[in-house]
N, C-alpha and C positions, 0 to 999 in steps of 0.2 A: 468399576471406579478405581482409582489412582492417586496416588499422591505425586505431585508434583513439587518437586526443589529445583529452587536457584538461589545457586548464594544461602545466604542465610533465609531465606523464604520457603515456606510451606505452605501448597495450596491442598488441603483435602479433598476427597469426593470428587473427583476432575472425572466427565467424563466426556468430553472435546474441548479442542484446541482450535483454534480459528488466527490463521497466518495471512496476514497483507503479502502483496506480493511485490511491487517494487522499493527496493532499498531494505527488504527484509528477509524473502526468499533468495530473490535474483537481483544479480548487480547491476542496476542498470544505471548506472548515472553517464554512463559512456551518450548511451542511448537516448535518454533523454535530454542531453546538453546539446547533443546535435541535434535533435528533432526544434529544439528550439530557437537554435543559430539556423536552424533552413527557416522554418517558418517565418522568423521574424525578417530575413532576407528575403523573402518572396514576400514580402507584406509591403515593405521598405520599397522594391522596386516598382508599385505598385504606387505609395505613397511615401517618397522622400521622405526623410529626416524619419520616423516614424520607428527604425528596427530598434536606436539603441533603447527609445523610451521601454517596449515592447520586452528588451533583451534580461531590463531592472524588475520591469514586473514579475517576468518568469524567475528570476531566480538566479538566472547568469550573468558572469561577470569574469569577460575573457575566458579563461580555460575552468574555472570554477563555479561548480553547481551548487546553491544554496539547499541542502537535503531539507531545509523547513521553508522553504521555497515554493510559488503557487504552480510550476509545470514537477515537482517533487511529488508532489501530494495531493493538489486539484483531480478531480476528475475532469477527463476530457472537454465534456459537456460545462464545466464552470474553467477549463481553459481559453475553451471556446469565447465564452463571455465576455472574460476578461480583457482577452484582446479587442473581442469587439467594441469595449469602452473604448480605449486606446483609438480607434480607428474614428467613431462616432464622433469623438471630440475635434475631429480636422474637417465636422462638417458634413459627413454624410448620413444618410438616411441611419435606422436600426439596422430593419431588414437586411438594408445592402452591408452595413459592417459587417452583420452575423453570416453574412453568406462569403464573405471576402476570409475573415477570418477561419473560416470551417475549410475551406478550399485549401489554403494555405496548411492548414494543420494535418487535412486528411493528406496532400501530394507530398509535404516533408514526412510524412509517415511513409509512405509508399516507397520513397528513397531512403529512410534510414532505418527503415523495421526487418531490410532485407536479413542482414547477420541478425540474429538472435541473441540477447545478450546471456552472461552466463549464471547460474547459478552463484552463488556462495557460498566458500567453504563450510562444507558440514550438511547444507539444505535435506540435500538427499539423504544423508546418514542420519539426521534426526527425524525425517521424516518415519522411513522405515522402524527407526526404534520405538516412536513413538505407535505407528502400525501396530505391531507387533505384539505390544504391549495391550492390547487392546481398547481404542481411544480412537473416536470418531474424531478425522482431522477436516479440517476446509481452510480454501482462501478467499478472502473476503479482502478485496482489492478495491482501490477508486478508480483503477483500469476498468476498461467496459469489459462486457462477460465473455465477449468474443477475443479479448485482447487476454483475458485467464485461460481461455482453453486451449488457444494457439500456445501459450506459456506451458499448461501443463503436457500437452502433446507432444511439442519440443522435447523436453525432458524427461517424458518418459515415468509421469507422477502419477498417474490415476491408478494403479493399483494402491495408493498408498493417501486419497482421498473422497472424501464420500460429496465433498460440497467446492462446486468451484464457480464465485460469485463476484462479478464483480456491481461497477454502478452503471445502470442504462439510462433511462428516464425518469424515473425513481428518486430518490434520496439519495444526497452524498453526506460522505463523512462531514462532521462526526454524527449525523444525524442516528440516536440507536434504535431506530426503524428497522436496519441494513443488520444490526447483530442481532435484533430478537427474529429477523425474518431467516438469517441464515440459519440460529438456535431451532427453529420452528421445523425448517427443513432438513435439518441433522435428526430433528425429534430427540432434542435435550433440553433442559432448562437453562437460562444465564447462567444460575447461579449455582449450573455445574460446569461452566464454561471458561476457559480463559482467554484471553487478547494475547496475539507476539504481534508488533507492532513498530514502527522507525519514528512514528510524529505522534503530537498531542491530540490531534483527529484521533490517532488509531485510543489511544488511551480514553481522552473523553466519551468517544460512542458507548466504549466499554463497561467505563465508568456509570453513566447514565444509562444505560441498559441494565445494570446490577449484575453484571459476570462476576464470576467467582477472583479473576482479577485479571491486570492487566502486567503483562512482561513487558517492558521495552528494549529495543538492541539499538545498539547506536555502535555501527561500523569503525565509524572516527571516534567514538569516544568522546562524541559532544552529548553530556547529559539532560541539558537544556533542552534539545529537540524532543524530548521524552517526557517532558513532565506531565505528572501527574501520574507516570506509572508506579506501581508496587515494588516493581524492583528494578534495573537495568543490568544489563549485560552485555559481552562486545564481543561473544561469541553463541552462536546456536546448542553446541554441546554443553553447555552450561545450563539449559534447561534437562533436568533430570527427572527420569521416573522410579520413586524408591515404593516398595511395599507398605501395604497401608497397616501392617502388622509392627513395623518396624518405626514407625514414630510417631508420635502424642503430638506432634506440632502441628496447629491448623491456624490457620487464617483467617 
C-alpha cells in the first residue's frame, strides 16, 4: 500500500490506480475529430443534409473537439446509437439506422485508426513510477477492449499493467459496474482504488463505486469537464507516490 499525493491531497492505503485511456493516457483528440468528420460525411452522402446535424451531436465544431463531448467519452456502442437516432428521425426503419450508422463508424475507423495516436507527455514515465513502486495499475476506458489492447501494444505498456479494459457489451461509463468489476479482477477493493480520469463519467463511476478517490486531468485546463473529482491536475507527474511513514494525511 501507498500514499498517494496531488496537490494538496492525500489518498492513503492506495493499492491500484485505474487510468481511462482517451484524453487521459493518450492524446487522441486528433483522432477522434477525424473519425467523426468521416463518419458523419459517409453518413451525409448517404443521407443529405444530415452530417452537420451528426457533426453537433458528436462534439465537433470545424477544427474543435468538445473533450465533454458524446464521440470524447461515449462508448462506441452508445456512439453508435446516437447516430442512429439522428438517421431514424429522416424516416428509416431502427434496424437499418443502426446498421448505417455502425458501417460508417466502423470504415471511418478503418481509415483514420491507421496512425496511432500519441501518448501524453509523462504517460509512460508515470506509469513506470507508479510500477515500480508497487501498485497494481489498469485501464479502464469506454474504448472497446480490443481498441485498449491495440493501445497498449502500440506503446509498449503491459509490463507496467495488470488490467486493460475497456466497454464491450456490458455497461458504459459512468455505470460503477465497470470499476468494481475491473477492482475484482486486479483482486483489490474500491476503496483501496483510485480513478485518473478526463470527464465526469470517469469521476461518477468512481464516485458511486466507493474508490478511495477520484483524480481528474484536464489537458486544457478546463475544470468543469472534471467535476466531481477530488482533486485536478494538468499534468500526470503531479500524481505522486510518498512513503506511508512520512505523512499523517488521509482522505
Amino acid at each position: 500500500m501507498a500514499t498517494i499525493k496531488c496537490k494538496n491531497i492525500a489518498f492513503s492505503n492506495i493499492e491500484a490506480i485505474l487510468f481511462d485511456k482517451n484524453g487521459t493516457l493518450e492524446d487522441s483528440e486528433s483522432y477522434l475529430r477525424t473519425l467523426g468528420q468521416k463518419a458523419a460525411r459517409m453518413i451525409d452522402a448517404q443521407i443529405p443534409g444530415i452530417g452537420e446535424p451528426l457533426l453537433m451531436a458528436f462534439g465537433i465544431n470545424g477544427n474543435f473537439l468538445d473533450p465533454a463531448g458524446l464521440i470524447s467519452v461515449a462508448s462506441r456502442r452508445e456512439t453508435e446509437v446516437a447516430a442512429a437516432a439522428y438517421i431514424a428521425e429522416t424516416g428509416r426503419g431502427w434496424f437499418e439506422s443502426l446498421k448505417i450508422a455502425r458501417q460508417a463508424l466502423e470504415e471511418a475507423d478503418q481509415y483514420v485508426g491507421k496512425t496511432p495516436s500519441p501518448l501524453f507527455v509523462g504517460s509512460l514515465e508515470i506509469l513506470k513510477s507508479l510500477s515500480a513502486a508497487g501498485l497494481k495499475l489498469g485501464i479502464l476506458s469506454a474504448a472497446t477492449t480490443q481498441e485498449v489492447k491495440k493501445f497498449v501494444n502500440t506503446h509498449q505498456l503491459s509490463d507496467y499493467l495488470q488490467l486493460e479494459k475497456g466497454v464491450d457489451e456490458g455497461p458504459s461509463k459512468p455505470d460503477p459496474t465497470l470499476f468494481l468489476e475491473a477492482c475484482q479482477a486486479l483482486g483489490v477493493s474500491p476503496e483501496t482504488t483510485l480513478m485518473v480520469g478526463d470527464s465526469m463519467g470517469d469521476m461518477q463511476m468512481a464516485r458511486d463505486a466507493e474508490a478511495a478517490g477520484c483524480i481528474g486531468i484536464t489537458w486544457i485546463a478546463r475544470a468543469d469537464n472534471v467535476q466531481g473529482a477530488d482533486v485536478v491536475i494538468n499534468q500526470l507527474d503531479e500524481i505522486q507516490v510518498i512513503e506511508l511513514e512520512l505523512t499523517q494525511v488521509s482522505h
